[in-house]
N, C-alpha and C positions, 0 to 999 in steps of 0.2 A: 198700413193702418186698416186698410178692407179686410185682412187676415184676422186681426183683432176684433174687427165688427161682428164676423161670421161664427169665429169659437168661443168668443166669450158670451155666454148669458148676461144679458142689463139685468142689472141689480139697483134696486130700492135701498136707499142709502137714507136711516134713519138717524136723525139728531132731533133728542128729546133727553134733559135731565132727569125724566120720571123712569124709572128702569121698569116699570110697572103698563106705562104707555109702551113702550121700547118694545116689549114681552109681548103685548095684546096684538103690537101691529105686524110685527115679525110671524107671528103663528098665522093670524089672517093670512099676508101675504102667501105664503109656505102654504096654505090653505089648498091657494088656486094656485102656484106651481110657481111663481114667482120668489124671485133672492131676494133677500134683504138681511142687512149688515146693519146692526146700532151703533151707535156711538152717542154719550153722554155731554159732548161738548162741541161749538164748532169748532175749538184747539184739535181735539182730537182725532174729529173726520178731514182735519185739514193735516195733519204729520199723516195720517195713515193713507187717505184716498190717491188714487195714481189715475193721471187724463186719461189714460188708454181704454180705462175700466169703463163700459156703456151703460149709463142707466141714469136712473134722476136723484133728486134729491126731497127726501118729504122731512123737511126743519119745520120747526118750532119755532113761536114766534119769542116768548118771551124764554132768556138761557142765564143760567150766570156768566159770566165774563164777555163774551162778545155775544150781542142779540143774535136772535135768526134776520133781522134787518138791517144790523151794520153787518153780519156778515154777507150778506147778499151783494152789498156795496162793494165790501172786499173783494168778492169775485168778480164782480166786476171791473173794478180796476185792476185785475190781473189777468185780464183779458180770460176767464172762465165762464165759458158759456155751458155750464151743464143746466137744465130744467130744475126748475124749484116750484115744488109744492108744498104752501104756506099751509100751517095748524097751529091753532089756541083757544083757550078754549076763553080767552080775553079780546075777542076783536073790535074795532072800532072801524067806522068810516074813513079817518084819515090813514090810519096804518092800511088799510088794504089797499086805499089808492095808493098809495106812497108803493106799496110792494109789487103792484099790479102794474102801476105806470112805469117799474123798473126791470119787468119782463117776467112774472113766475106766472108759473101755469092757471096754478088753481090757490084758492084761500078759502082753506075747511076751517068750521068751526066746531070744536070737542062739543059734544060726543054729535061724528057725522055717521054716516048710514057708509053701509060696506060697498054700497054700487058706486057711492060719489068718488070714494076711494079709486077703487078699482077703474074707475071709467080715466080720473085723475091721470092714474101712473101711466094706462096703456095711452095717452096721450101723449104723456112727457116723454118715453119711450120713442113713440113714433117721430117725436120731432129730434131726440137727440138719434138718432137712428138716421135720417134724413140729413141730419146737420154733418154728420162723419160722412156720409159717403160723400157729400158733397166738399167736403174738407179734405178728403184722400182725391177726388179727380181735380180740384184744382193744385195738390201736392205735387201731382204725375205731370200736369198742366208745367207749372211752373217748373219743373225739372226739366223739361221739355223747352224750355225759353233758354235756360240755363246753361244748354247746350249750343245755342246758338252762337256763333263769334259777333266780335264787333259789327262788324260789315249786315250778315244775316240778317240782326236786329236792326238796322238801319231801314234794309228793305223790306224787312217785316212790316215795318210801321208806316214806309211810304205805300206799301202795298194795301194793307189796310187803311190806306188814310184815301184809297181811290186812285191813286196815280197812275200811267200809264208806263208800260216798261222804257219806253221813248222818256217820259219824264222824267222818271226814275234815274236813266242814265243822265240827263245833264244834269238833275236835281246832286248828285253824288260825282261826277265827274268820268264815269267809267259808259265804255261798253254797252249795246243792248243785248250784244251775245252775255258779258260779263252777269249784265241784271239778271235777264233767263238762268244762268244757272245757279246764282247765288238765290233764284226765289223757289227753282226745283228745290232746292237744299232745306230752306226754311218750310216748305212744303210737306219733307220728307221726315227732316226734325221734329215740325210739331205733329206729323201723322192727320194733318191735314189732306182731305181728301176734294175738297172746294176753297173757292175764298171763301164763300161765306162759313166754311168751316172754321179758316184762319181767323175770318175777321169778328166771327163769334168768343175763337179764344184767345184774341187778342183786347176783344169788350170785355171777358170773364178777369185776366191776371190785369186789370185795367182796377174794375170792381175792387178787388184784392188789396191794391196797392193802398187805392183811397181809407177802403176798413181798417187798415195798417194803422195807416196815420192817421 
């Protein structure tokens, strides 16, 4: 995924039914060097867009067929975290909280100024930017767990949980030669260079699991 982050330009992902809006924000963008791709529906940006692709998303609030706020909902419940920046040129107090309490960046209202914009995207940029690296080291993270056998993970977790190699071995029944080297191993696997290396990325794919579920 860090491969993807690096050669792919983030791109400004427009959903507006006005092909006229679509037109005005595209050339802005393109302006100052920044992509941006329209689409007239959130059906449409949803068959076309691909997770891999980095960048935000600047929806509209009111759409035919699914809102820019039930579709935000959507994303969410399909666990898609990409950045949303909210526009209309119809806003109200309760829809902004409603979109704002449900994580988008920014809520412009038609006709905004080009800096709000601009300051907007390189935001949502910076976070979905932040959000991938951080999604590809705990990927490497957990492939790294993954490698561990039964036994490893055993002592991984006693090791992290404080234990003493003495403990360890009664805790499991084995050896303190045995513990030593089944924890060099765990050590080597996760590319742990301390405990507190281990027991940092053993709190991180901890973190992970919880977000899961």
């Amino acid at each position: 995924m860090s491969e993807v982050i690096e050669a792919v330009a983030p791109t400004v992902f427009i959903v507006d039914d006005d092909a006229s809006i679509c037109a005005a924000m595209v050339n802005l963008l393109n302006s100052e060097g920044i992509a941006a791709t329209p689409f007239s529906s959130t059906e449409d940006f949803f068959e076309q867009w691909q997770p891999a692709l980095p960048g935000c998303l600047l929806l509209d609030v009111r759409l035919p067929g699914i809102t820019g706020v039930e579709f935000q909902e959507v994303l969410r419940d399909e666990g898609i975290s990409i950045p949303i920046i909210f526009m209309t040129a119809y806003g109200d107090v309760p829809t902004v909280r409603r979109v704002m309490k449900a994580g988008a960046i920014e809520f412009l209202t038609k006709p905004f100024q080009k800096e709000e914009l601009l300051a907007a995207v390189r935001h949502a940029f910076e976070l979905d930017r932040t959000r991938r690296v951080e999604a590809s080291s705990l990927q490497t993270l957990q492939s790294r767990f993954d490698s561990l056998t039964p036994r490893e993970r055993e002592v991984m977790a006693l090791v992290t949980a404080g234990l003493l190699n003495k403990q360890i071995a009664g805790e499991l029944a084995l050896s303190e030669i045995t513990v030593k080297l089944h924890r060099r191993q765990v050590m080597e696997k996760m590319k742990a260079n301390s405990l507190a290396d281990l027991v940092r990325s053993a709190e991180n794919l901890k973190k992970s699991s919880y977000t899961k579920g």
